[in-house]
C-alpha angles and dihedrals in degrees: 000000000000119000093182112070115194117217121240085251107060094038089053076055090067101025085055086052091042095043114029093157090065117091125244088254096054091042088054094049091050099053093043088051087047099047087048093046084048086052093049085042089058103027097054088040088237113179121230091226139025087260094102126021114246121255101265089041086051095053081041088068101037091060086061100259109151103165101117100173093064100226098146130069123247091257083051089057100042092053083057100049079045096052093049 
């Protein structure tokens, strides 16, 4: 998880010095899909590895879910934490 989010700004910035060839459409797009993807990263407390699970697979588990292959709906999950 990142603390730190870039603005757009500053990541068109690098993106305009790493990728000169790209137009300034296409450099804009991209560092306002990057800052939002840093915001959802942070929001919804997503890791970066495997090493630690995220925030929603973590309350997942402590609700007692164990089904790691992922083989049932989310209506299917919530009856058998209901259940339990």
């Amino acid at each position: 998880m990142q603390v730190n989010v870039q603005n757009y700004n500053e990541i068109a910035r690098g993106l305009k010095i790493d990728y000169p060839k790209m137009s300034d459409f296409e450099i804009v797009s991209l560092a306002i899909q990057i800052e939002r993807n840093q915001l959802l990263e942070n929001g919804l407390a997503v890791n970066r590895d495997d090493s630690k699970p995220g925030s929603l697979e973590a309350i997942a588990i402590c609700l007692g879910y164990t089904d790691r292959v992922f083989k049932h709906t989310i209506t299917d999950v919530l009856k058998e934490i209901a259940e339990k």
